[in-house]
N, C-alpha and C positions, 0 to 999 in steps of 0.2 A: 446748683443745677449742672455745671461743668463737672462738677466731678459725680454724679450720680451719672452722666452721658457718659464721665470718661470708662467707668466701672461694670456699663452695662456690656459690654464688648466680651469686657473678661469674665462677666460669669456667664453669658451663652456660651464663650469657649471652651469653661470649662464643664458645663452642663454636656455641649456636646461629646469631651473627651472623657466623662462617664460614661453617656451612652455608647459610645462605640469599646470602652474596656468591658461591659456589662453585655455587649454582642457576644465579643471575644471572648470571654469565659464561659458564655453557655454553647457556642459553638461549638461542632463536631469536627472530629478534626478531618472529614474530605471538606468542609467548610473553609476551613482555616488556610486548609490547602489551594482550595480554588481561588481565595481572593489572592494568598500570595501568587501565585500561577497568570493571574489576571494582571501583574505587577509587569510583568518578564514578555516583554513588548514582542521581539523575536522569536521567543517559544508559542506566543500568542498565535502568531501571525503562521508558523509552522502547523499549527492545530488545524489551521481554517485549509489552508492548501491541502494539508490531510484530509481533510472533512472535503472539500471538492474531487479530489481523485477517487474517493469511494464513492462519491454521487457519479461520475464518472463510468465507476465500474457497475455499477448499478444500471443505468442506463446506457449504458455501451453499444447497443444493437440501436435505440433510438438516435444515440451521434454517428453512430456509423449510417451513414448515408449511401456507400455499395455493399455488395458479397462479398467479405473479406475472403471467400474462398473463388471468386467468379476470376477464370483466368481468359487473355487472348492473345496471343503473339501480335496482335495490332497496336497494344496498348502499352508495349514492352518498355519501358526504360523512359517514361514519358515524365517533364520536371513540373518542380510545382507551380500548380496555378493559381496566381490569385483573385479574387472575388472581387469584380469592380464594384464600387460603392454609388457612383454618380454617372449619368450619361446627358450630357450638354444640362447641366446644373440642377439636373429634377434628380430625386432621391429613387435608383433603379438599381438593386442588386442585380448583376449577372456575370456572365464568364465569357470571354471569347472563346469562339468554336477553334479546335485542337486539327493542325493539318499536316499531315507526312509524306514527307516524301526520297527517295532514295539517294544519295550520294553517288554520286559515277565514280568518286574514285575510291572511297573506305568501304561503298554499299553498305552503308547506314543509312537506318530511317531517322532524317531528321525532321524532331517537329517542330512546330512553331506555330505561334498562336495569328490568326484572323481576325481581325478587329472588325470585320466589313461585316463578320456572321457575330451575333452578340444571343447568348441563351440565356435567358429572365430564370433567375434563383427563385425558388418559393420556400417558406415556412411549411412546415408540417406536410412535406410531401408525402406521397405515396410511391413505394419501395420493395423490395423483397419482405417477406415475411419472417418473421420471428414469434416470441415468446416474450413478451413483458412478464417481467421477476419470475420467468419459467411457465408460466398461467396462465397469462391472457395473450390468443395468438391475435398479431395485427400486422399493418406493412408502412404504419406511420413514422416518419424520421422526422429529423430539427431540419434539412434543409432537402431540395431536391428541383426536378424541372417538372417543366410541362407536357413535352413533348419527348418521346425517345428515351433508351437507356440514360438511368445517372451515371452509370460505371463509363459511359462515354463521353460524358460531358465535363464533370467535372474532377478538379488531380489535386486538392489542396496540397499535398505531401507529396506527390507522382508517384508513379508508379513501379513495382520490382521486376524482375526482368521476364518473370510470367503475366506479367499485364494488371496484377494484382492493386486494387488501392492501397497506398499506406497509412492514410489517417482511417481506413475502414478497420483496416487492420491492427493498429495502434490502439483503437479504442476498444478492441474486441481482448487485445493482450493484457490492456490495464487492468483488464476484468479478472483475466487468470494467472494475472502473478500476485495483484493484489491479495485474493483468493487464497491461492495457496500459501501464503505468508501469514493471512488472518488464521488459518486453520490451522498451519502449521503450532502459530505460537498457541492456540488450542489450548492443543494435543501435550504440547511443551509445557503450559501452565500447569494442565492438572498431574500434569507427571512431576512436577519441579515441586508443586504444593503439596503434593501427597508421600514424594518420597522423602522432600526435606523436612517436611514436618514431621513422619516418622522417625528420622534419623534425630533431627536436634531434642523431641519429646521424650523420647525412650532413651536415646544412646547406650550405651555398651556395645556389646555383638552387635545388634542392627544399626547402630549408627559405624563402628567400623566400615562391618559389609557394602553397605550404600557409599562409604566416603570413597572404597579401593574400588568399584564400579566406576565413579565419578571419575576417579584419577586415571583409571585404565581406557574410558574414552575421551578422555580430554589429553591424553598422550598418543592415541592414534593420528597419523597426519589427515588433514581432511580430505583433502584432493585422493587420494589410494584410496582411502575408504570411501567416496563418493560411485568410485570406478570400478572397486569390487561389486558394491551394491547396485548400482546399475548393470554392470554386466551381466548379475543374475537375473534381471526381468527377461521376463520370456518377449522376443520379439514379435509376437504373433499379437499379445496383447493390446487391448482396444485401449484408445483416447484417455476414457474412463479409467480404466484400471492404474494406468501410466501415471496418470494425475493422484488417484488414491494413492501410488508407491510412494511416489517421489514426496507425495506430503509427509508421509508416516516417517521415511528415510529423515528427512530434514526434523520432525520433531522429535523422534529416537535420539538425534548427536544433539539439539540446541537444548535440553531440559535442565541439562546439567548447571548450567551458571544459576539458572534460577534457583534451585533446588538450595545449592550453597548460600545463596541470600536468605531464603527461608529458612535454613537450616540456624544459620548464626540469630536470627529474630528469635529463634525457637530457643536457644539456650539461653538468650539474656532474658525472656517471657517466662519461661517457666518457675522462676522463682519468686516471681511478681508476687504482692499481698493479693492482687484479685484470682489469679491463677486458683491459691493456695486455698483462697475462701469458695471458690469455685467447688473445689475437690473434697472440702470440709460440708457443702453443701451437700455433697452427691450428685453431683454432674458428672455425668457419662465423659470420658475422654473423646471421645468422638465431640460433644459438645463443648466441652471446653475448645478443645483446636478451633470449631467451626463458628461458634458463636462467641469467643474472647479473645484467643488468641491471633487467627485471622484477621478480625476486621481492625486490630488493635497497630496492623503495619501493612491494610490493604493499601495505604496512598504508595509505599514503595513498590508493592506489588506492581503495583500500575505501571510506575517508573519504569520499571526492570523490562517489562511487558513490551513497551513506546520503544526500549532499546533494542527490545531481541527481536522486532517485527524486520528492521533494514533489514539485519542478519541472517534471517529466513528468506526475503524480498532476494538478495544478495546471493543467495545459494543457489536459490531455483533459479535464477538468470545465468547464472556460472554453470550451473549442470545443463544445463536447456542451450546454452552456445557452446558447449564442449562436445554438443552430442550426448550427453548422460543422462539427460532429464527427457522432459517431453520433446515431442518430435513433430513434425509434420503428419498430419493436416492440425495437429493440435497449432495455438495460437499464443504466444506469449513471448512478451519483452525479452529473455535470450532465445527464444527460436526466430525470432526478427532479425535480433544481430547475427546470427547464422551467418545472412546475406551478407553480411559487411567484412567476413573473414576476406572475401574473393576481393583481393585489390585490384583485379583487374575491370569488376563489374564496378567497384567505390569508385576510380578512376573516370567510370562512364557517368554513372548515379550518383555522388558526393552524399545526394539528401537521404541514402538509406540511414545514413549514422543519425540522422532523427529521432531512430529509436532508441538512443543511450541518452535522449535530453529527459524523457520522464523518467527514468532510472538513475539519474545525478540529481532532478529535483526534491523526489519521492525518500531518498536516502538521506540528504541534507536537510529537509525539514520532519522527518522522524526523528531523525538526531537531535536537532534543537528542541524538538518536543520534549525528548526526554531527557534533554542535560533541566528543560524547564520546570517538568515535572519531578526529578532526581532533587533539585534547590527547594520547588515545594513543598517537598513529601514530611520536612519538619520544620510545621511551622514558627514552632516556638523554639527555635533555631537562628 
């Protein structure tokens, strides 16, 4: 009986390590991928922060709680305020009321918070109007008062030296640098996938031509070429238009590293025995590339993708606080830090550099994303 109990252990153990070799070999391999992916605790945890800044960006008018554009030299330079939680032991969100008053000798408005005036915070207030996902207009926010302007009541971030909220503003910019990073790498993908795969499939002449393109923009400096191409947008140009350049500009210079990843999968692919039986079938080369060759290194794709989002994210912040990108009234993580070139207003305001924290955190967990997803991309590795 001891030894049929001792024996029973080791064949469920090894029952179970058939079934999971019998997963593993009919698995595909973004299967393969995601469970090593799911391994890589760090890259894990970088996915989910990712995955909340684009819910972020998504809902950005409903976290914004003021007009990110609503200005008043009342509200000028006002610090952040925080949200009391409790008042004499009962569970009462609110804010002390905000009071200024003049310096006799700098003639600064100094403010300072009221404890004697208390403003009761509410859920789902009622606010300025917007557009949920562009569609459905409403004026409902995550937080707000009962009485009187919120842009008066409440400063989570404080305010810039037009009276401006910063977390209204903040969450308004998450939207449009994120944006333009997503589209960017786009634009980027199907340019990297389409010319690499040209280049590594055919080579000869068109794999030459496509490599000295490559070479000839990846040996322009960035910075000059940023500032060429910007100089040329006409400054009369709307919001809109601004935003369309500056993407297309960024995915024009970023397609190239892609392209060379593609390019090298495409020369060591095309000799493959399924390629070859592919082409013996009569499969269109359009088909072959799209339905064999593609999906046969889309987990790198991805990788490659998770990498080159900072890089985009990274540009449009560098051109938008140089002046070269978007500009005012537009809204976005480098037209924030604008503000913070002036050391004399950082000196008054400290908290405008707030906005380079989602621009450090957003960078460092893309990156770990894709150092995570670059380790997964072969699983049988």
């Amino acid at each position: 009986m001891s030894e049929q109990a001792a024996t029973l252990p080791l064949g469920t153990t090894s029952k179970a390590a058939s079934s999971a070799e019998e997963r593993i070999a009919v698995a595909t391999q973004l299967q393969l991928t995601w469970w090593r992916f799911k391994k890589h605790k760090l890259a894990y945890a970088s996915g989910i922060v990712v995955i909340l800044f684009y819910l972020i960006a998504i809902f950005a008018d409903f976290l914004a709680y003021s007009d990110p554009q609503s200005t008043a030299a009342a509200r000028s330079f006002i610090a952040p305020q925080g949200i009391q939680w409790f008042d004499e032991g009962e569970f009462r969100p609110h804010v002390f009321a905000i009071t200024g008053k003049r310096d006799a000798k700098t003639f600064k408005i100094i403010y300072a918070p009221d404890p004697t005036q208390k403003i009761d915070v509410k859920l789902f207030a009622r606010g300025y109007s917007y557009r949920l996902f562009g569609l459905f207009k409403t004026d409902i926010h995550l937080i707000g008062v009962d009485d009187g302007k919120v842009e008066d009541r409440i400063f989570l971030l404080g305010t810039d030296l037009l009276g401006r909220d910063l977390w209204s503003r903040l969450m308004v910019a998450t939207r449009i640098s994120l944006s333009v990073g997503l589209a960017g790498v786009t634009i980027s993908l199907f340019l990297g996938v389409l010319l690499g795969g040209i280049s590594g499939y055919y080579g000869g002449a068109i794999d030459i031509l496509i490599q000295r393109l490559i070479e000839i923009l990846r040996s322009i400096p960035t910075i000059p070429l940023w500032m060429g191409l910007a100089a040329a947008l006409p400054r009369q140009w709307s919001v809109v238009q601004v935003y369309i350049a500056i993407t297309v500009i960024i995915s024009l210079i970023g397609w190239t590293e892609l392209a060379r990843v593609v390019r090298g999968r495409f020369l060591a692919l095309r000799e493959e025995d399924f390629v070859v039986a592919a082409e013996l079938s009569g499969a269109s080369q359009l088909r072959i590339i799209i339905r064999h060759m593609v999906p046969s290194f889309l987990s790198h794709i991805i990788a490659a993708v998770s990498l080159a989002l900072p890089a985009m994210i990274i540009s449009e912040t560098t051109l938008s606080f140089l002046g070269l990108g978007l500009r005012p009234p537009a809204i976005s993580w480098g037209v924030l830090l604008q503000d913070a070139q002036n050391l004399q207003a950082l000196s008054i305001a400290p908290w405008l550099l707030f906005s380079a924290i989602p621009v450090i955190i957003v960078i460092l967990a893309f990156n770990f994303l894709g150092d995570g997803l670059r380790d997964a991309a072969d699983p049988y590795g």
